[in-house]
mmJSON file of the N, C-alpha and C atoms, coordinates in Angstrom:
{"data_MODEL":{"atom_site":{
"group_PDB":["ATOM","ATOM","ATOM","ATOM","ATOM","ATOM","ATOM","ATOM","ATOM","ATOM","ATOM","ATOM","ATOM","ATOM","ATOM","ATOM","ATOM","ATOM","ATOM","ATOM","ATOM","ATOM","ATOM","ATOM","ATOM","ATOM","ATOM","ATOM","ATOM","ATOM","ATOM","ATOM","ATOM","ATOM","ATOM","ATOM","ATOM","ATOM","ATOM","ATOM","ATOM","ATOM","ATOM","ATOM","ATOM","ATOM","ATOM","ATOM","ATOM","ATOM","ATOM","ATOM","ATOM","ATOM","ATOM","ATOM","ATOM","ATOM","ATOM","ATOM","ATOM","ATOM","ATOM","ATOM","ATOM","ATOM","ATOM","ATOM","ATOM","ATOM","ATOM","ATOM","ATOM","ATOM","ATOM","ATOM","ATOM","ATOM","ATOM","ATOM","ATOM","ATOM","ATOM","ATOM","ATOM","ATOM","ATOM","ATOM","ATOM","ATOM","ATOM","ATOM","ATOM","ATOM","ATOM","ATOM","ATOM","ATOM","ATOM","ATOM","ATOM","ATOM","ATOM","ATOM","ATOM","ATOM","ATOM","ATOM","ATOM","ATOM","ATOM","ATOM","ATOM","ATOM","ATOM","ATOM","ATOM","ATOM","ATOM","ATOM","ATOM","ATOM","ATOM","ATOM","ATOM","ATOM","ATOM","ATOM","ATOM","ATOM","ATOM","ATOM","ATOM","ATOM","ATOM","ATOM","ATOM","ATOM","ATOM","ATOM","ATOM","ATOM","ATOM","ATOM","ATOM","ATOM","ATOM","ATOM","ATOM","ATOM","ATOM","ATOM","ATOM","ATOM","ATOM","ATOM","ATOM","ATOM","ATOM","ATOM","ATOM","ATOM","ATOM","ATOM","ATOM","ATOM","ATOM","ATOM","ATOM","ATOM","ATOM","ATOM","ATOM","ATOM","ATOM","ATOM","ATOM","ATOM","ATOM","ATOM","ATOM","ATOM","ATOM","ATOM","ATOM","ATOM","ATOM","ATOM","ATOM","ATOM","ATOM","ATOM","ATOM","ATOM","ATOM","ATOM","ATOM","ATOM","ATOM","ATOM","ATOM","ATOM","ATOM","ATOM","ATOM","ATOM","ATOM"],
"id":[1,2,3,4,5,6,7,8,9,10,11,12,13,14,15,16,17,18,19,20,21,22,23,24,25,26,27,28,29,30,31,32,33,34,35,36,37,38,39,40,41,42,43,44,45,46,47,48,49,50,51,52,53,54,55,56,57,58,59,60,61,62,63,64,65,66,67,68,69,70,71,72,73,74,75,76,77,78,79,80,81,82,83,84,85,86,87,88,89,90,91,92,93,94,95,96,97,98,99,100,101,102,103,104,105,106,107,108,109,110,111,112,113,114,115,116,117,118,119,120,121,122,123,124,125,126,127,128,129,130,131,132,133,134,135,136,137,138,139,140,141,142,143,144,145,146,147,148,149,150,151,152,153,154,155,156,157,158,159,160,161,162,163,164,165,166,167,168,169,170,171,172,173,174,175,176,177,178,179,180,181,182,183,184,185,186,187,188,189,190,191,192,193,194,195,196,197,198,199,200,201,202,203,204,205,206,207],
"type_symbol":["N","C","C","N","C","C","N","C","C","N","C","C","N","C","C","N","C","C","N","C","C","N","C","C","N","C","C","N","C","C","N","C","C","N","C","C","N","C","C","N","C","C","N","C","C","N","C","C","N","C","C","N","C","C","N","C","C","N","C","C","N","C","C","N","C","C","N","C","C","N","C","C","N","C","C","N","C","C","N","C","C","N","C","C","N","C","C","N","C","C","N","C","C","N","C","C","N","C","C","N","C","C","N","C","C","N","C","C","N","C","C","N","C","C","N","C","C","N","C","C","N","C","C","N","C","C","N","C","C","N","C","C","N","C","C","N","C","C","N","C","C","N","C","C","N","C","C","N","C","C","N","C","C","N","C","C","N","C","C","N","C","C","N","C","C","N","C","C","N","C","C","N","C","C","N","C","C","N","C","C","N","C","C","N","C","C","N","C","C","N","C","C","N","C","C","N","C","C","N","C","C","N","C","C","N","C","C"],
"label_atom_id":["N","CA","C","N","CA","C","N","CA","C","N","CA","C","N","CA","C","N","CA","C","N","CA","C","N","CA","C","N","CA","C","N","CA","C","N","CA","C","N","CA","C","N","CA","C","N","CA","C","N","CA","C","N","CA","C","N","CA","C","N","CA","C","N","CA","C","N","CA","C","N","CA","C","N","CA","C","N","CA","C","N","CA","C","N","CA","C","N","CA","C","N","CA","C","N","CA","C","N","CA","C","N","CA","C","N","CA","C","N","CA","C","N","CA","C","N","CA","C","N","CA","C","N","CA","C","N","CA","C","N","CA","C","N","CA","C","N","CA","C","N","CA","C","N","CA","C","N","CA","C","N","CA","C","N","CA","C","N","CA","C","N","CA","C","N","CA","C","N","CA","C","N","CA","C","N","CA","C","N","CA","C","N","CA","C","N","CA","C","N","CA","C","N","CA","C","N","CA","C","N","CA","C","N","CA","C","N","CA","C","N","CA","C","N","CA","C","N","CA","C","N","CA","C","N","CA","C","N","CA","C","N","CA","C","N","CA","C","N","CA","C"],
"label_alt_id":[null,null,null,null,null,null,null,null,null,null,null,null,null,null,null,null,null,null,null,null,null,null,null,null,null,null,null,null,null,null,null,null,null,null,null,null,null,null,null,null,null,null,null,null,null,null,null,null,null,null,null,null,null,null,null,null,null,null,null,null,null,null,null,null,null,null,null,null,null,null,null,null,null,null,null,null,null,null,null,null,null,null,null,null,null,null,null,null,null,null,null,null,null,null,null,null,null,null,null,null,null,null,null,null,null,null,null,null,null,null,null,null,null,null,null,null,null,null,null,null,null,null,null,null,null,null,null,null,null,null,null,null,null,null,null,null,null,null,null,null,null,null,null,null,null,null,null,null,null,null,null,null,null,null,null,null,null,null,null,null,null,null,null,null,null,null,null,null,null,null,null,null,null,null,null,null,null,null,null,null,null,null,null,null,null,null,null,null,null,null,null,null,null,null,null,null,null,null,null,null,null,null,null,null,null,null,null],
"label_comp_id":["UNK","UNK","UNK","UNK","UNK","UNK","UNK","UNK","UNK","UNK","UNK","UNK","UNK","UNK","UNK","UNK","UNK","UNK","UNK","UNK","UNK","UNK","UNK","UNK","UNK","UNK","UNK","UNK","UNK","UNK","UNK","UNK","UNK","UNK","UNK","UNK","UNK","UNK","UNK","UNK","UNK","UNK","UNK","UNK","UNK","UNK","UNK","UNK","UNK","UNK","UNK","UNK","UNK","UNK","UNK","UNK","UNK","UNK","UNK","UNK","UNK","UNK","UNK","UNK","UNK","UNK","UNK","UNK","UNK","UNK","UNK","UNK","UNK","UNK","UNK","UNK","UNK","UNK","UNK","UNK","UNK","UNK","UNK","UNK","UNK","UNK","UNK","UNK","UNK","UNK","UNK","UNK","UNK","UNK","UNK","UNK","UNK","UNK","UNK","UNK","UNK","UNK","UNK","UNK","UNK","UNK","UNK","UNK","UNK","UNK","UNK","UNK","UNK","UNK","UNK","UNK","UNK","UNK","UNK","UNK","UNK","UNK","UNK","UNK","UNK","UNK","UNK","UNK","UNK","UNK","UNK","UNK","UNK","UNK","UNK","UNK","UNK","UNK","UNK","UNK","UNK","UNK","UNK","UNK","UNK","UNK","UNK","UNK","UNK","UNK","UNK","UNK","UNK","UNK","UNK","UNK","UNK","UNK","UNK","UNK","UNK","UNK","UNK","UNK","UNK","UNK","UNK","UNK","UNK","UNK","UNK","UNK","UNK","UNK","UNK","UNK","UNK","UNK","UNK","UNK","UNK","UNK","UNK","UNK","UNK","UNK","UNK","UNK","UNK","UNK","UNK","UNK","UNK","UNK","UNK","UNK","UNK","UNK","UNK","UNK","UNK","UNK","UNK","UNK","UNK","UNK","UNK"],
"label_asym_id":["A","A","A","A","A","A","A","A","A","A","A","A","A","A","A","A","A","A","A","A","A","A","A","A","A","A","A","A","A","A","A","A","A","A","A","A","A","A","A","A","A","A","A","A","A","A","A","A","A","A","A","A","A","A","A","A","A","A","A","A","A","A","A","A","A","A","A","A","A","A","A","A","A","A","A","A","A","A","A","A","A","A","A","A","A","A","A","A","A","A","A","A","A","A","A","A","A","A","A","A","A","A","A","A","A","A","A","A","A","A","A","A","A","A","A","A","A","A","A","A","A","A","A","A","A","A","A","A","A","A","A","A","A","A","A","A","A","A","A","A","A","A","A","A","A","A","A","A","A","A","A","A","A","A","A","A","A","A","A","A","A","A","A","A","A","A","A","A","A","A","A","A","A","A","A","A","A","A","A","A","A","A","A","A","A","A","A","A","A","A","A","A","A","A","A","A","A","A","A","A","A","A","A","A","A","A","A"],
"label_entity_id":["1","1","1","1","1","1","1","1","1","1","1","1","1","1","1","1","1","1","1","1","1","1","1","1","1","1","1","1","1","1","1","1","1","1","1","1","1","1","1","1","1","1","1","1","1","1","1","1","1","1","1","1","1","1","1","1","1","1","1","1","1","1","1","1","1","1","1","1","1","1","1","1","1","1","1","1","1","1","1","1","1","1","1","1","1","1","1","1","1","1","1","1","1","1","1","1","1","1","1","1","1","1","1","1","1","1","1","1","1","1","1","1","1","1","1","1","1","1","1","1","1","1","1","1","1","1","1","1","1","1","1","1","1","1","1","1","1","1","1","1","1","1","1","1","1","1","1","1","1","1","1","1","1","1","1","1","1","1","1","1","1","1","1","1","1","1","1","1","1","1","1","1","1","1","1","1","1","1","1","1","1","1","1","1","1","1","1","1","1","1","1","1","1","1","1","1","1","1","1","1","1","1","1","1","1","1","1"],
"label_seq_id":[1,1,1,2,2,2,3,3,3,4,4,4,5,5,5,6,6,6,7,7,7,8,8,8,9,9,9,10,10,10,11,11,11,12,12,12,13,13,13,14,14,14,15,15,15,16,16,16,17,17,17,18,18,18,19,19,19,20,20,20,21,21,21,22,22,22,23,23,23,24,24,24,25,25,25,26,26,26,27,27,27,28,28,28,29,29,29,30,30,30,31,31,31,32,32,32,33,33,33,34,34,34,35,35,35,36,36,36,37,37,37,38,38,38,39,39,39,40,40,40,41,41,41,42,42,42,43,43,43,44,44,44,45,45,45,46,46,46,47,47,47,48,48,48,49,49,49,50,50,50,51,51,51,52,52,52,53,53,53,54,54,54,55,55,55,56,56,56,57,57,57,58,58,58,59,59,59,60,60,60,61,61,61,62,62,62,63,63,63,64,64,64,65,65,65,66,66,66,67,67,67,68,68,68,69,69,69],
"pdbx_PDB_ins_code":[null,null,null,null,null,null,null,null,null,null,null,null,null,null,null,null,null,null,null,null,null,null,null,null,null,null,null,null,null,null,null,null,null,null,null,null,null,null,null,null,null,null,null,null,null,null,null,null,null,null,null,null,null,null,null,null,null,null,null,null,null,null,null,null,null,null,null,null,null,null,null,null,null,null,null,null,null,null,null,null,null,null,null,null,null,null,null,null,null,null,null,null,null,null,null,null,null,null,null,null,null,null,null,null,null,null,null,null,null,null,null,null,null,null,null,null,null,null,null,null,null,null,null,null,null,null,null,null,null,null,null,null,null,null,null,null,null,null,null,null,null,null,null,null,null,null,null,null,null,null,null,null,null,null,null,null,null,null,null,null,null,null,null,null,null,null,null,null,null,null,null,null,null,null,null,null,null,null,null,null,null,null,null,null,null,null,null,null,null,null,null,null,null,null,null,null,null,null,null,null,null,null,null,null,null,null,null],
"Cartn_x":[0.852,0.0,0.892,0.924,1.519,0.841,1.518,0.967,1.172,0.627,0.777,1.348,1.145,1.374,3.33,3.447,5.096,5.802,5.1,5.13,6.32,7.25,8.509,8.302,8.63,8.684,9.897,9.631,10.66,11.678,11.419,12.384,13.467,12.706,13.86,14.354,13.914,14.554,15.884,15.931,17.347,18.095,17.976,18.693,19.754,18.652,19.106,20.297,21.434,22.703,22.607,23.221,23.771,24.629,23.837,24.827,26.009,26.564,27.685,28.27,27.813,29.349,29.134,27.842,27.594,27.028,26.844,26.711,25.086,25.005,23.223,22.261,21.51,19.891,19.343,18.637,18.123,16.583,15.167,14.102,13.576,13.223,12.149,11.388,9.766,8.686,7.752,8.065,7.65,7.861,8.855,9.041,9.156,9.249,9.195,10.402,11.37,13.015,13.804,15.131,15.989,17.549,17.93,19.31,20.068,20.939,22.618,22.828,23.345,23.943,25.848,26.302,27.541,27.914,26.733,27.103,26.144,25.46,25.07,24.005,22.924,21.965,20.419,19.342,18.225,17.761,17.172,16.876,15.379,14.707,13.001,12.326,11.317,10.541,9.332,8.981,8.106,7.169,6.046,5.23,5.836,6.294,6.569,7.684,8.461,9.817,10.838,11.985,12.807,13.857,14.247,14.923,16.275,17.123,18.073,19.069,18.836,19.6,20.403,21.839,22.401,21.621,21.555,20.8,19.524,18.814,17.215,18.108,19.04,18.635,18.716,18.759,18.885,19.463,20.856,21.359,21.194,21.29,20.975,21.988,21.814,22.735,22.536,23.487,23.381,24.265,24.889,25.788,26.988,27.359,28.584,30.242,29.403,30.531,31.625,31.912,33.093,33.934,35.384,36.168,36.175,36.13,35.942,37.162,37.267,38.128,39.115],
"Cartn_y":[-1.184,0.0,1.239,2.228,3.319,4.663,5.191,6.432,7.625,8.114,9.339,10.388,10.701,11.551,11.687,10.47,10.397,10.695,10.741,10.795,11.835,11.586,12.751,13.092,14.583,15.984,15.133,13.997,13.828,14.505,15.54,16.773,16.913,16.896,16.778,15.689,14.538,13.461,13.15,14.189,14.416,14.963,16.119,17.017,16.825,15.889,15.274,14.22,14.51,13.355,13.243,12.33,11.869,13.178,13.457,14.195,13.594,12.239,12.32,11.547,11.069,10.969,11.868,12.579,13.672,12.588,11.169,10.159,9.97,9.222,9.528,8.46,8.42,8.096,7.192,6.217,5.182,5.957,5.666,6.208,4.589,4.373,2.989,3.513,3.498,3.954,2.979,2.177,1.126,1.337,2.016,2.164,3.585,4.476,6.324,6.456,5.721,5.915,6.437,6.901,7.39,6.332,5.283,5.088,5.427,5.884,5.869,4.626,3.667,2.804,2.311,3.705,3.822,4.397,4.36,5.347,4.146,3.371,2.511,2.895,4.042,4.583,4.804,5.135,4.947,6.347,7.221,8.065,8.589,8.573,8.626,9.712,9.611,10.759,10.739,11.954,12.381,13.133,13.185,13.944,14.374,13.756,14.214,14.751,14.72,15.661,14.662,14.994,13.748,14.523,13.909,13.685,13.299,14.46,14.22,14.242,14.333,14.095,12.802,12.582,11.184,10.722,11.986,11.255,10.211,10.666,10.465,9.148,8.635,7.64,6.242,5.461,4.14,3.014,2.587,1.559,0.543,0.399,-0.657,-1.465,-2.92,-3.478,-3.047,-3.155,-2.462,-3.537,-4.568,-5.701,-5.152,-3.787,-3.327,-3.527,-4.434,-4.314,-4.955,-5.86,-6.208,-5.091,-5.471,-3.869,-4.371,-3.135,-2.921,-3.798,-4.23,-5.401,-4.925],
"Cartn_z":[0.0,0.0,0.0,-0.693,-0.889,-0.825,0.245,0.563,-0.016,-0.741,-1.456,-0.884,0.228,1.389,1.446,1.157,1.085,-0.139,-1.422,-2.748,-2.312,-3.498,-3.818,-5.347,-5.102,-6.508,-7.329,-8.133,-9.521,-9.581,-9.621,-10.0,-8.756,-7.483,-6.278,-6.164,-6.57,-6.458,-7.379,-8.74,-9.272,-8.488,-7.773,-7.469,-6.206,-5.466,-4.046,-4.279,-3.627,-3.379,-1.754,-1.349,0.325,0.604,1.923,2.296,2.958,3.022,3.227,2.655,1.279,0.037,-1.343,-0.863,-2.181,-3.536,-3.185,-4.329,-4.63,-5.585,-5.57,-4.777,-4.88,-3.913,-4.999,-4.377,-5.079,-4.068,-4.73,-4.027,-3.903,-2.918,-2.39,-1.718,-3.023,-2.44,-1.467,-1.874,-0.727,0.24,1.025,2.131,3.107,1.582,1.74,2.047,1.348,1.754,0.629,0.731,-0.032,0.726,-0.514,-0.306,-0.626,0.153,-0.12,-0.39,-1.549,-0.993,-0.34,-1.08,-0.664,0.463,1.483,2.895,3.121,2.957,3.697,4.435,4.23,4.738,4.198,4.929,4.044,4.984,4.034,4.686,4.66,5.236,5.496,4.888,4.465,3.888,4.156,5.05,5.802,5.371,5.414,5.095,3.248,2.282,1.209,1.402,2.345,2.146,3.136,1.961,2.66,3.493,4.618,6.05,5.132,5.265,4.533,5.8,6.632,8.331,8.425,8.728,9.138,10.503,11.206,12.742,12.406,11.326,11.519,10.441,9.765,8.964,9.642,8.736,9.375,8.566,9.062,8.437,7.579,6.291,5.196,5.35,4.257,4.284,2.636,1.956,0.745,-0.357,0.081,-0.698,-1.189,-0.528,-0.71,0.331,0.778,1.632,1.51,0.148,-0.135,-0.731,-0.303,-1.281,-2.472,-3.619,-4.828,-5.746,-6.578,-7.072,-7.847],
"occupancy":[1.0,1.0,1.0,1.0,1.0,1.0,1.0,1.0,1.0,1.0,1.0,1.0,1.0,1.0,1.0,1.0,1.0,1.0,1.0,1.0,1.0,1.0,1.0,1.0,1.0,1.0,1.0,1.0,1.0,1.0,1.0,1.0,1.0,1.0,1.0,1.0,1.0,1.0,1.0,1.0,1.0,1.0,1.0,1.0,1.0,1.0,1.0,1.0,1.0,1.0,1.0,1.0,1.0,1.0,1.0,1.0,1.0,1.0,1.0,1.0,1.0,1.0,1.0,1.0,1.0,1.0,1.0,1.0,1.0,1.0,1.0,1.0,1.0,1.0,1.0,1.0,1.0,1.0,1.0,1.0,1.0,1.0,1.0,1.0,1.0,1.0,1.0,1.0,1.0,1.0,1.0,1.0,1.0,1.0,1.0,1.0,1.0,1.0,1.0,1.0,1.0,1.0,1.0,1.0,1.0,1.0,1.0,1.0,1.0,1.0,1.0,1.0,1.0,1.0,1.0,1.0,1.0,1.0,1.0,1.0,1.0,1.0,1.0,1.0,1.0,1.0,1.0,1.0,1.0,1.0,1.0,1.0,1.0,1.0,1.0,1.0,1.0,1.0,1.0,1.0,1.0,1.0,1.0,1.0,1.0,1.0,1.0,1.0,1.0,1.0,1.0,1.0,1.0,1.0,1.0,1.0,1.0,1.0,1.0,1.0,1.0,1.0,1.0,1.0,1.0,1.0,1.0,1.0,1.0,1.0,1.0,1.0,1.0,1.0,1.0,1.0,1.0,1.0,1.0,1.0,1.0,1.0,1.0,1.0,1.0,1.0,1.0,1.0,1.0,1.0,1.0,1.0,1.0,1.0,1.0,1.0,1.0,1.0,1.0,1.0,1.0,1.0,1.0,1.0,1.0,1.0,1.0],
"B_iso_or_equiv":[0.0,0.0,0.0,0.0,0.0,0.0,0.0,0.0,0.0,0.0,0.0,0.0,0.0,0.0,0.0,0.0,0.0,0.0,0.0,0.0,0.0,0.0,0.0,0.0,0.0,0.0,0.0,0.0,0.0,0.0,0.0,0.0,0.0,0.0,0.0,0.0,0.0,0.0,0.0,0.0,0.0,0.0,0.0,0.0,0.0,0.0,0.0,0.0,0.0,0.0,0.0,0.0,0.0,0.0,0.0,0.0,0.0,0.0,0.0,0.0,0.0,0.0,0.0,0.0,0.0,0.0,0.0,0.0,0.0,0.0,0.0,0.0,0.0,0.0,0.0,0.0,0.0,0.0,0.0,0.0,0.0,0.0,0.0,0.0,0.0,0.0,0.0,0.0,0.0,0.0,0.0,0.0,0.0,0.0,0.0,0.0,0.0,0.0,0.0,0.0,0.0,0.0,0.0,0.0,0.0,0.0,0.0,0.0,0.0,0.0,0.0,0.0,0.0,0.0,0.0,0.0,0.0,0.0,0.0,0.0,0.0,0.0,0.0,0.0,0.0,0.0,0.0,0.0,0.0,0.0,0.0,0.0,0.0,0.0,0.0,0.0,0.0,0.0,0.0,0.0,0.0,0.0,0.0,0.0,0.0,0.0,0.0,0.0,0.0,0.0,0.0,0.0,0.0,0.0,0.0,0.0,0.0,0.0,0.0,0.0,0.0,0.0,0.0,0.0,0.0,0.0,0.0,0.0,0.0,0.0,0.0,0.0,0.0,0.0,0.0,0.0,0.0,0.0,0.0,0.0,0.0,0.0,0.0,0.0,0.0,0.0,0.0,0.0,0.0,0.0,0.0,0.0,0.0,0.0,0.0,0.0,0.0,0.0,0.0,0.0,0.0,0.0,0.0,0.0,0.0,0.0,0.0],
"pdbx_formal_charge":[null,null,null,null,null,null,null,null,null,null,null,null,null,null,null,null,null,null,null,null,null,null,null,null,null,null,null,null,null,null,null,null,null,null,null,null,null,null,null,null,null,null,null,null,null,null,null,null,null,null,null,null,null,null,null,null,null,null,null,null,null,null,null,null,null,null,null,null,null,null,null,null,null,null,null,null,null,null,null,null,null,null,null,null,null,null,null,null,null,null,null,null,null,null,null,null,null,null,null,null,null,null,null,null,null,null,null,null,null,null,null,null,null,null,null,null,null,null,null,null,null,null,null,null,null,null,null,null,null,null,null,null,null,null,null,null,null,null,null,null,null,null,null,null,null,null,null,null,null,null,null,null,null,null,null,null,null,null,null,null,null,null,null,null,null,null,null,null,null,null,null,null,null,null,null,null,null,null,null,null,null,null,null,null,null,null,null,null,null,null,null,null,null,null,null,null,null,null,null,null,null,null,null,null,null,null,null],
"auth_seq_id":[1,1,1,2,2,2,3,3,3,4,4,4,5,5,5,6,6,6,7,7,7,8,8,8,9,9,9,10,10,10,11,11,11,12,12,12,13,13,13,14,14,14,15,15,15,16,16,16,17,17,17,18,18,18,19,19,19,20,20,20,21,21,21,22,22,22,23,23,23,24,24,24,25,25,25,26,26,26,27,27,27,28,28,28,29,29,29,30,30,30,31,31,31,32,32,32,33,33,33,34,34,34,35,35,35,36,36,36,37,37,37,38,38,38,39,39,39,40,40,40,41,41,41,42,42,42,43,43,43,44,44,44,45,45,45,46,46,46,47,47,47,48,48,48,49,49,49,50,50,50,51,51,51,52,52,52,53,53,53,54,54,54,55,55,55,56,56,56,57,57,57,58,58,58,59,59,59,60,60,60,61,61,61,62,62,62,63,63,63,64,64,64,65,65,65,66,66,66,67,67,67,68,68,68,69,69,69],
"auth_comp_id":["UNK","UNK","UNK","UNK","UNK","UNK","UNK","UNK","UNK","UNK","UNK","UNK","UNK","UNK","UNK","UNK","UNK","UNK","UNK","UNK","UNK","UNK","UNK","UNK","UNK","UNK","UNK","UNK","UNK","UNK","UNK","UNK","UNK","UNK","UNK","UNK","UNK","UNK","UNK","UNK","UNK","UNK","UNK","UNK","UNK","UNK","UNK","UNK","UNK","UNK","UNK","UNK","UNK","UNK","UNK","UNK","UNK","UNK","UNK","UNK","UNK","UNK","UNK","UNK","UNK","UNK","UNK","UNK","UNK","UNK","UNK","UNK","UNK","UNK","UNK","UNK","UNK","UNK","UNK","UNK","UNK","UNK","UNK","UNK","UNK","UNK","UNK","UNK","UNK","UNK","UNK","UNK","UNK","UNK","UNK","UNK","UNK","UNK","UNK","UNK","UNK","UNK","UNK","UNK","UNK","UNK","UNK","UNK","UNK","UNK","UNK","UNK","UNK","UNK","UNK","UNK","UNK","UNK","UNK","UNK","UNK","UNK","UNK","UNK","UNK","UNK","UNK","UNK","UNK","UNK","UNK","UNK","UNK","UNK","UNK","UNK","UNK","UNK","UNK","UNK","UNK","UNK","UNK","UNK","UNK","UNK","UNK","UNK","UNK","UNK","UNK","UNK","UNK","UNK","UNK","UNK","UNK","UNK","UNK","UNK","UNK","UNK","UNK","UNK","UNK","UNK","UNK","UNK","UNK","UNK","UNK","UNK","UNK","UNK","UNK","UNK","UNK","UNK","UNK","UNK","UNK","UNK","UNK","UNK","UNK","UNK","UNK","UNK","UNK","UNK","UNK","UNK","UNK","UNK","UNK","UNK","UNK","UNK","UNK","UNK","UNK","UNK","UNK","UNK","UNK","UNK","UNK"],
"auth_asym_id":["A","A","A","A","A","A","A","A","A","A","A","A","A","A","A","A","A","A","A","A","A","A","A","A","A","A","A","A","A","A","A","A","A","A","A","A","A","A","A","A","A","A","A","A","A","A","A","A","A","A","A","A","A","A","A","A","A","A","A","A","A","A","A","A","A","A","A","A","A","A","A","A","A","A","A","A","A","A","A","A","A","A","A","A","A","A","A","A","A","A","A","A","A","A","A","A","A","A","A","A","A","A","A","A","A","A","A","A","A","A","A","A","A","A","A","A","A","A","A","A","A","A","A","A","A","A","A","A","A","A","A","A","A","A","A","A","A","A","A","A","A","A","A","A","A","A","A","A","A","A","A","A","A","A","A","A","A","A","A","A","A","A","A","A","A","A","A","A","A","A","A","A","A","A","A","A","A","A","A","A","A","A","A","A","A","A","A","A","A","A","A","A","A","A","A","A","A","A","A","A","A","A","A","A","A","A","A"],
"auth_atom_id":["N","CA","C","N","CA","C","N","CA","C","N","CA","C","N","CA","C","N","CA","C","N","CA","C","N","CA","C","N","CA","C","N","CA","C","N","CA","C","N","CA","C","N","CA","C","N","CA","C","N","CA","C","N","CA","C","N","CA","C","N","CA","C","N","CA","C","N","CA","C","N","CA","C","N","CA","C","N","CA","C","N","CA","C","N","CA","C","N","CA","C","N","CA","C","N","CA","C","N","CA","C","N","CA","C","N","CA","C","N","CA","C","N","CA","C","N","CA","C","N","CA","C","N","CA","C","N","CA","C","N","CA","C","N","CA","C","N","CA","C","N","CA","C","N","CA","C","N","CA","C","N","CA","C","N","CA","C","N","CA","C","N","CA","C","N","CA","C","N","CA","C","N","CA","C","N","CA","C","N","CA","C","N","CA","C","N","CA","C","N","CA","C","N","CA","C","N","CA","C","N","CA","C","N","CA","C","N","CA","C","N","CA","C","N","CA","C","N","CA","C","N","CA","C","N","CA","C","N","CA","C","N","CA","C","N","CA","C","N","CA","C"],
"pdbx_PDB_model_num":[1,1,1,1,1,1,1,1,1,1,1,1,1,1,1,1,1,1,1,1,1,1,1,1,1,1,1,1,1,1,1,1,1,1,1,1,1,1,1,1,1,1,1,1,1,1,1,1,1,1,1,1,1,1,1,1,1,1,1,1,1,1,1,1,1,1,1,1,1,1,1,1,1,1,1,1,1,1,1,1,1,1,1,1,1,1,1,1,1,1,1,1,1,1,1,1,1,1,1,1,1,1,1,1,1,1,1,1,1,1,1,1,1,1,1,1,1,1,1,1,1,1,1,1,1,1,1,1,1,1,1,1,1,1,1,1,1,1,1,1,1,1,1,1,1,1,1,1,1,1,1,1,1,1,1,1,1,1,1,1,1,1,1,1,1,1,1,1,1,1,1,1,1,1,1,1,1,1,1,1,1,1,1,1,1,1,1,1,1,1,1,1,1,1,1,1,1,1,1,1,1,1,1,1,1,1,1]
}}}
């Protein structure tokens, strides 16, 4: 079930990188999240506007965690 209420502006969803590798965001509306997956974070989107805060995110496992080859 998907809540509209969480829906993200397309347009911000280009614009937005992690704030802490500056890398881009995967959107999972299923869950009203934004991943980093190279910071290993998912970051919540509230009321339509995403929680771009490290405090407020919450740890993914992202299948990156082997080093790069």
């Amino acid at each position: 079930m998907t809540d509209t209420a969480n829906e993200v502006d397309p347009k911000l969803l280009e614009i937005l990188v992690c704030p802490v590798t500056k890398g881009p965001l995967t959107y999972d509306r299923e869950k009203a999240e934004l991943i980093s997956e190279k910071a290993g974070l998912a970051f919540p989107i509230r009321g339509g506007i995403p929680i771009m805060l490290v405090d407020e995110a919450r740890p993914v496992e992202t299948g990156k965690g082997k080093p790069p080859a």
